[in-house]
C-alpha positions as CSV (number, residue, x, y, z in Angstrom):
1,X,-19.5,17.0,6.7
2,X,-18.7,14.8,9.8
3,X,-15.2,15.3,12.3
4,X,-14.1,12.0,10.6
5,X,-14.6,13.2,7.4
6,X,-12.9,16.3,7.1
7,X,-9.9,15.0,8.7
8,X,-9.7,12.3,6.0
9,X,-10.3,15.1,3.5
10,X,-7.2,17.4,4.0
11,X,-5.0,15.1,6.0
12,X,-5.1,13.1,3.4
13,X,-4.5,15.9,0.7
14,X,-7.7,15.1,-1.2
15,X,-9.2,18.4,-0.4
16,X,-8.0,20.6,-3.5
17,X,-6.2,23.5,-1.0
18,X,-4.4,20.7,0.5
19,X,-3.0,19.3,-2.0
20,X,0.9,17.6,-1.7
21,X,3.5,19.2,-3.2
22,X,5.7,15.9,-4.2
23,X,5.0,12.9,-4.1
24,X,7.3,11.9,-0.5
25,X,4.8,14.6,1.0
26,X,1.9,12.7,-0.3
27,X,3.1,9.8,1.1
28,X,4.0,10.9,4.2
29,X,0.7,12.3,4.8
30,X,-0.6,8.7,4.8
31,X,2.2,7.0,6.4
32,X,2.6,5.2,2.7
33,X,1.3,4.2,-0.5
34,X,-0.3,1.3,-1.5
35,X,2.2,-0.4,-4.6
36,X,0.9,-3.7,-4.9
37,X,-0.5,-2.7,-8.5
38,X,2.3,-0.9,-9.8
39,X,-0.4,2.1,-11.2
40,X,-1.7,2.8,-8.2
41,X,1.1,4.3,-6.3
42,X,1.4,6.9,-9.7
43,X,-2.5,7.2,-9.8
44,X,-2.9,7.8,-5.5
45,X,-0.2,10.8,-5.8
46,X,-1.3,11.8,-8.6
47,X,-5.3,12.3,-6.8
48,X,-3.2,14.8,-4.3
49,X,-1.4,16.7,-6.4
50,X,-1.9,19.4,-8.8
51,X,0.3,18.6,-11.2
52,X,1.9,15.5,-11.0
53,X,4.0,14.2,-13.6
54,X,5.1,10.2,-13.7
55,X,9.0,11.5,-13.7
56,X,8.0,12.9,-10.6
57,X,7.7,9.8,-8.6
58,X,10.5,8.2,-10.8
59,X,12.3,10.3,-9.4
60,X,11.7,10.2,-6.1
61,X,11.6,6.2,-6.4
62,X,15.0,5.8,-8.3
63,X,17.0,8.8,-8.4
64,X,16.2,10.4,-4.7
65,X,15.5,7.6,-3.3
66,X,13.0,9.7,-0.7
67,X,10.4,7.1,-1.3
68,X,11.0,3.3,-0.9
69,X,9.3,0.0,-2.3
70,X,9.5,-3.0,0.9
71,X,6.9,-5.7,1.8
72,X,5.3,-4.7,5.3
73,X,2.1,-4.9,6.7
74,X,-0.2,-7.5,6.1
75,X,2.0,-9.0,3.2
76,X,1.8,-6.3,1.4
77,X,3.5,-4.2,-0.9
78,X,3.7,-0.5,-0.2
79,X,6.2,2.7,-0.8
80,X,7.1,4.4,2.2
81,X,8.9,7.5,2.8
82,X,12.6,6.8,3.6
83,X,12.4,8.3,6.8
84,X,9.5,5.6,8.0
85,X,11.4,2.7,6.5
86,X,13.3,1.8,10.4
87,X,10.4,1.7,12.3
88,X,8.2,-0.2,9.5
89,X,10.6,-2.7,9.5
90,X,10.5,-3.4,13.2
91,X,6.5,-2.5,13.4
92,X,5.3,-4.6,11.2
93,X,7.6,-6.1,8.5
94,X,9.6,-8.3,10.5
95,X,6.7,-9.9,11.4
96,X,5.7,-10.7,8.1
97,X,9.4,-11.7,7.1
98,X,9.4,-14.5,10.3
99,X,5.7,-16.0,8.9
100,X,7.1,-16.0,4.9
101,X,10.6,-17.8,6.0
102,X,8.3,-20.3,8.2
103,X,6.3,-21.2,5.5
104,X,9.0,-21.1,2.9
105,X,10.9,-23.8,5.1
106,X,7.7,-26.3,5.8
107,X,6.5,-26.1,2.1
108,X,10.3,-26.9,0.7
109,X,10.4,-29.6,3.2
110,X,7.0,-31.2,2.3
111,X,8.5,-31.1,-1.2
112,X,11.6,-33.3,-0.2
113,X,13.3,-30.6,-2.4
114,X,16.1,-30.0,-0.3
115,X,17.4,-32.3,2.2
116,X,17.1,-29.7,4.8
117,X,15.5,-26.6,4.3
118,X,16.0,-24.6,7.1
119,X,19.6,-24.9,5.7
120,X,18.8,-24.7,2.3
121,X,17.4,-21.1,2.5
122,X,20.1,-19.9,4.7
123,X,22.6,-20.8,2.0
124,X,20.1,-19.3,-0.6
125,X,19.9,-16.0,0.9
126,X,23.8,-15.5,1.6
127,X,24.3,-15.9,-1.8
128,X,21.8,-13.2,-3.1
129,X,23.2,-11.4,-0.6
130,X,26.7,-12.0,-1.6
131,X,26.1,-11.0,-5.5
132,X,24.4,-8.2,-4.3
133,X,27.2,-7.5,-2.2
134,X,28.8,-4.7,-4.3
135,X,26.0,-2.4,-4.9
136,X,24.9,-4.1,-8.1
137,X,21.1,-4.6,-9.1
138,X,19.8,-8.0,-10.5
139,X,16.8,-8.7,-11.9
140,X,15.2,-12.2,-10.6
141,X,15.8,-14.2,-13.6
142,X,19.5,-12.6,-13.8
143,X,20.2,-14.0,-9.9
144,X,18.7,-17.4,-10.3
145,X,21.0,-18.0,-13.5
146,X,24.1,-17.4,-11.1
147,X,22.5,-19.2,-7.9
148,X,21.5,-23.1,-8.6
149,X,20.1,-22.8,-5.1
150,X,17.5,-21.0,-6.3
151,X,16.2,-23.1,-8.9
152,X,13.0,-25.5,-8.4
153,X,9.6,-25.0,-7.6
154,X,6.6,-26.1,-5.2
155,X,3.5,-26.7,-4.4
156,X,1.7,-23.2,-3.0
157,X,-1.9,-22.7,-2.7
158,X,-3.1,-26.3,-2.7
159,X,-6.8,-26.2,-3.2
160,X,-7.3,-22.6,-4.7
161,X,-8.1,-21.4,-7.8
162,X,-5.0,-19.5,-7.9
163,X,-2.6,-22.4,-6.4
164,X,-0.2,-24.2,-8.5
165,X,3.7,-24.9,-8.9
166,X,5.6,-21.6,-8.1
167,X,9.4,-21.2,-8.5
168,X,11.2,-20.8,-5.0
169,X,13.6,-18.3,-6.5
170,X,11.1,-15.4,-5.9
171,X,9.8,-16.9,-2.3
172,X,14.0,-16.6,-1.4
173,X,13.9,-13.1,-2.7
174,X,10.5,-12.3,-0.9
175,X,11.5,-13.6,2.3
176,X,15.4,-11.5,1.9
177,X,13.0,-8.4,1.2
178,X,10.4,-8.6,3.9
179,X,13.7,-8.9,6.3
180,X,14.6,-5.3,4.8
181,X,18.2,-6.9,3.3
182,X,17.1,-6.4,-0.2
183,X,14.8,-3.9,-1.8
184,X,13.1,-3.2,-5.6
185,X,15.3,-1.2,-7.0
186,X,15.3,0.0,-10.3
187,X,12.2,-0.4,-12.3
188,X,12.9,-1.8,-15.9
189,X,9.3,-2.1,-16.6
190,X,6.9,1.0,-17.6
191,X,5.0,3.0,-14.7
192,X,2.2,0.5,-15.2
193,X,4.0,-2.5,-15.0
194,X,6.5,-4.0,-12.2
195,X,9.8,-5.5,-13.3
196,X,12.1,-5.1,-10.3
197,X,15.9,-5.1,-10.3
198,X,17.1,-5.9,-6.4
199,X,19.5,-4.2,-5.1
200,X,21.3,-4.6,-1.3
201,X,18.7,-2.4,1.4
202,X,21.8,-1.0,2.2
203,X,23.6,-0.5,-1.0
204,X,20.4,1.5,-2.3
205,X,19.9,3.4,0.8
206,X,23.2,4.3,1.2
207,X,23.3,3.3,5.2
208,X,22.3,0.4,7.1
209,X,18.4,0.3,7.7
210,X,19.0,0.5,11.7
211,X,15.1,-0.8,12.5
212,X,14.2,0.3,16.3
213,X,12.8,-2.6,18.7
214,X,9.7,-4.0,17.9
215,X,7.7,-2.2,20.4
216,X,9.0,1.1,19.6
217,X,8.5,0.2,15.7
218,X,4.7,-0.8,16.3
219,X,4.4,2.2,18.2
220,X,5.9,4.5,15.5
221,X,3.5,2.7,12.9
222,X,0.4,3.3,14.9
223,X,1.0,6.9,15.6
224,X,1.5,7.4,12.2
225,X,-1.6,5.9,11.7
226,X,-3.8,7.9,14.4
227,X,-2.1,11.1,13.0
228,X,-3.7,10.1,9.9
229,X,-6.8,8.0,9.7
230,X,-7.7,8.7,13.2
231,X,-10.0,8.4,15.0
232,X,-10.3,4.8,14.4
233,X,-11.1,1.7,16.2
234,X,-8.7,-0.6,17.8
235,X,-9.8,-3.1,15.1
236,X,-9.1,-0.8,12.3
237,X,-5.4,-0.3,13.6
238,X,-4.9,-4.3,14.5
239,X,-6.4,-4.9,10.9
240,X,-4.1,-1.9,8.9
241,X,-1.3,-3.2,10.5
242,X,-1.2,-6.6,11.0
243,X,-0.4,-7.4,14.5
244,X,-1.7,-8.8,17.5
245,X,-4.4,-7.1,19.7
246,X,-1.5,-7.0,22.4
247,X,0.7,-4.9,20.3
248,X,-2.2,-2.9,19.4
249,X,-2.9,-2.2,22.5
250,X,0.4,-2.0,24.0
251,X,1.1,0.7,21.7
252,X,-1.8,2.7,22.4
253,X,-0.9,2.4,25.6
254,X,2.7,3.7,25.4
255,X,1.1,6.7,22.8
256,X,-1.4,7.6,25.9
257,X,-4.0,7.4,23.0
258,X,-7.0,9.0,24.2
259,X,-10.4,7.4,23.6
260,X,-13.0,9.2,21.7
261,X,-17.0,8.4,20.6
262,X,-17.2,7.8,17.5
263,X,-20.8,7.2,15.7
264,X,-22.9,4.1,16.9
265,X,-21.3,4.9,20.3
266,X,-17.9,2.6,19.4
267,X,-14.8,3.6,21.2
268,X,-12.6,5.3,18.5
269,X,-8.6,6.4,19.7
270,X,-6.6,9.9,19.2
271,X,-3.4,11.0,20.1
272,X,-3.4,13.2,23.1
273,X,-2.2,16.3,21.1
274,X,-4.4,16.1,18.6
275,X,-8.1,16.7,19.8
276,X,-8.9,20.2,18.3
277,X,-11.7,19.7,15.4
278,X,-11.1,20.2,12.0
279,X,-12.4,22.8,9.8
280,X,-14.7,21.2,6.9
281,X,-13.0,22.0,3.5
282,X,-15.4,23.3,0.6
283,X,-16.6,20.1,-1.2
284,X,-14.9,18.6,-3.2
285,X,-14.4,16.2,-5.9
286,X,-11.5,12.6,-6.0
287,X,-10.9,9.5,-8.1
288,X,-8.8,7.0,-6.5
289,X,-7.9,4.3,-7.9
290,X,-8.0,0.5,-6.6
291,X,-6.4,0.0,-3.2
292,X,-6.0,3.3,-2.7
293,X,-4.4,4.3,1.1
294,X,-7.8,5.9,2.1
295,X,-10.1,3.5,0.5
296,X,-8.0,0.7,2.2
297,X,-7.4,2.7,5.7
298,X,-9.7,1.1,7.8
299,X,-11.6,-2.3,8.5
300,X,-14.6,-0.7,9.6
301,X,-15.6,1.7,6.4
302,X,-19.9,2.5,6.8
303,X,-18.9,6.0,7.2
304,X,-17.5,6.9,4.0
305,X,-18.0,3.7,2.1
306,X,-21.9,3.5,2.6
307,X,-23.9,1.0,1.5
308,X,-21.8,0.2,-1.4
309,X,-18.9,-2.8,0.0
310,X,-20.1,-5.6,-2.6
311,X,-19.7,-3.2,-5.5
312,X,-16.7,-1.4,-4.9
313,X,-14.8,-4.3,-3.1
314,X,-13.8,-7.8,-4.4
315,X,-14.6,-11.2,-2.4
316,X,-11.0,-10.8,-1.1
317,X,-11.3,-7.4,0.6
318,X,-9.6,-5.2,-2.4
319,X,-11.5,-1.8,-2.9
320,X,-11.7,-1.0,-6.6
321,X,-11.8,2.7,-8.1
322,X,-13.9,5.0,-6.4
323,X,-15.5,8.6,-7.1
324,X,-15.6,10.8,-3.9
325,X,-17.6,13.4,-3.3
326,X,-17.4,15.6,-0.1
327,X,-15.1,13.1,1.6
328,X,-17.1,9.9,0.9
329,X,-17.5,6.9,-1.8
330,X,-20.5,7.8,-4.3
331,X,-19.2,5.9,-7.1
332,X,-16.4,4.3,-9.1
333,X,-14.9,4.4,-12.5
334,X,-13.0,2.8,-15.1
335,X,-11.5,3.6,-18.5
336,X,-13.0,2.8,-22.0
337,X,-11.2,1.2,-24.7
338,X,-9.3,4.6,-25.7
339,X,-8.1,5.2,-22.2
340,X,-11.0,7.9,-21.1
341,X,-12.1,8.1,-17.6
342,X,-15.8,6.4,-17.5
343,X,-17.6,7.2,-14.2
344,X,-20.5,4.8,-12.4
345,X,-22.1,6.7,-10.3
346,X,-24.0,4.5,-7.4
347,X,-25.8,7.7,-6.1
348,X,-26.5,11.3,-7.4
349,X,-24.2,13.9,-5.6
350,X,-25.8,16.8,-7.3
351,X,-25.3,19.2,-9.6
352,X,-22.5,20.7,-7.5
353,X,-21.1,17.5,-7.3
354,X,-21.9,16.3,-10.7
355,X,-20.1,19.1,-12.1
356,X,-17.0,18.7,-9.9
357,X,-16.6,14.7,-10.5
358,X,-16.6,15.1,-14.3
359,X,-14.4,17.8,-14.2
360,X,-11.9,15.3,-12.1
361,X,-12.9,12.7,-14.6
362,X,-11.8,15.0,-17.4
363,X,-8.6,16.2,-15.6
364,X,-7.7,12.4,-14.8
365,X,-8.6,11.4,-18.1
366,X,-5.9,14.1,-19.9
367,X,-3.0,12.9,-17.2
368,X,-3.8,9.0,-19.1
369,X,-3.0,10.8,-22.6
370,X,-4.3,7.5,-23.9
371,X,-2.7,5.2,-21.5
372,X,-5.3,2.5,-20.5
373,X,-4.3,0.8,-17.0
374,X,-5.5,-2.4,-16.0
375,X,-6.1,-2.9,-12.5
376,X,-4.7,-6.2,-11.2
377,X,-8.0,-6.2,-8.5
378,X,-11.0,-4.8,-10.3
379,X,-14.5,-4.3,-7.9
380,X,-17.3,-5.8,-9.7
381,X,-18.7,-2.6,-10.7
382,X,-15.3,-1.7,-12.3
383,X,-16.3,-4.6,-14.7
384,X,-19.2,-3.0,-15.7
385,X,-19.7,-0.6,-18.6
386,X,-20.8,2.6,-17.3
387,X,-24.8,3.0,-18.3
């Protein structure tokens, strides 16, 4: 097993002896969870724990509140430990909150929905904000009964087989959320299903969200990072977060990253205090499921994904299920019409690792207890019947 790859095996708990013992720990340990498909957050703790249990990360999501749902990098979706929710915010969501409210503006005024539209979604937002005011939670269709502002739709996606009319209700609330003044709150939907009810950032928290400056908050984000995906490129961190290849750099800077070889002879970064190699775990079986944190953790993925990108990823850059074996992709899997785990193996591990996978496959497949989850971004092979 390679450096890179036993660090990505037990930092990121996938390594059976270092395993999470919650769900904010397995979090942590990768900055944050992917929760664009509501299954996945349930199904990547669940992969780094022994026995994780759905009102587990209920828990933490609704009732604790340790873990929180917000919009950050790259327009996406993820849960993050409440302690990292400040200097996401700054690092990387504000950015993406500035680019949603420009857009939201210019397609509203192509429209000639509003007379003005910069106004127009000022006025919008201070009244979500204003019924959320009291610590109440509203579902979407609940707030745009009370708010006429947020009634009408446009134009979004012209050209694409996905574009169409959308309602700007949801594009308000988007735009309120990637700001960090509102948040998911309650979920009124099943663990495999998203049905949000909003609720004030604040209100749900407890305490205002207090986000750093934007330098300190990209520096926060990508030491997080290089704690634990790195080494990595400079393009992997630019592409994880989002940003520019000045903030990037600037942050590396401020972290007095050092700069390490990685393989082809590519200039990989660490943080200063964390040279030391890692010890190689025994091998070891996972089953992650699509856009899982590691999967998704870098831009440049030959040395654990192999030579397996246009089976495992969509044409959109979404990474499907995937078997690992000995802290790299050899496979994927789906689930049959009854909810069992099928695996498609793309490679022979061995028997040792034969042995291990199905025994995952079987341990994965008793946590479903029947439930069959469809992934919102299957990989081509995940389409496939397993031979």
């Amino acid at each position: 097993m390679t450096e890179r790859r036993a660090r990505l095996s037990t930092r990121h708990r996938l390594a059976p002896a270092t395993r999470a013992s919650d769900p904010a720990e397995a979090a942590r340990s990768l900055v944050c969870l992917h929760a664009t498909d509501p299954a996945t957050v349930y199904l990547s703790a669940w992969a780094r724990m022994d026995r994780m249990k759905v009102t587990d990360l209920d828990r933490a999501l609704y009732d604790e509140r340790s873990l929180v749902k917000h919009m950050s990098m790259r327009r996406t979706l993820f849960v993050f430990p409440r302690e990292t929710m400040a200097v996401a915010q700054s690092g990387a969501s504000e950015r993406v909150a500035d680019g949603e409210r420009r857009r939201l503006i210019k397609l509203v005024d192509k429209a000639g929905l509003y007379p003005d539209a910069e106004r127009w979604l000022a006025d919008a937002s201070a009244e979500v904000l204003k019924v959320l005011a009291d610590g109440r939670e509203a579902s979407s269709s609940e707030l745009r009964e009370e708010i006429p502002l947020l009634e009408g739709a446009i134009e979004y996606g012209k050209g694409k087989s996905w574009g169409g009319m959308v309602s700007v209700g949801p594009q308000v609330l988007t735009v309120l959320s990637a700001g960090g003044q509102i948040v998911r709150g309650s979920n009124s939907g099943s663990w495999t299903s998203s049905r949000p009810r909003w609720a004030s950032m604040e209100a749900w928290l407890g305490e205002p969200l207090d986000p750093p400056p934007a330098p300190e908050g990209v520096a926060g984000l990508v030491e997080g990072w290089l704690r634990a995906f790195g080494p990595g490129t400079a393009a992997d961190i630019k592409w994880w977060l989002g940003q520019t290849v000045g903030a990037v750099k600037g942050a590396l800077r401020d972290l007095e990253a050092v700069e390490v070889e990685l393989e082809g002879g590519t200039t990989g970064y660490l943080l200063p205090d964390d040279l030391e190699p890692t010890p190689a775990p025994e091998p070891f079986a996972a089953l992650l499921p699509p856009l899982d944190p590691t999967t998704m953790g870098w831009s440049e993925r030959d040395w654990y994904l192999g030579p397996y990108k246009e089976q495992l990823f969509d044409s959109n850059g979404n990474g499907g299920p995937t078997v690992w074996w000995d802290g790299r992709i050899v496979g994927g899997w789906r689930q049959d019409d009854a909810g069992a785990v099928e695996l498609q193996m793309l490679e022979d591990p061995g028997r040792e690792g034969r042995d291990a996978i199905e025994a995952e496959a079987a341990r994965l497949t008793d946590w479903f207890d029947g439930t069959r989850v469809l992934p919102r971004f299957p990989s081509p092979l995940s389409k496939e019947r397993a031979s």
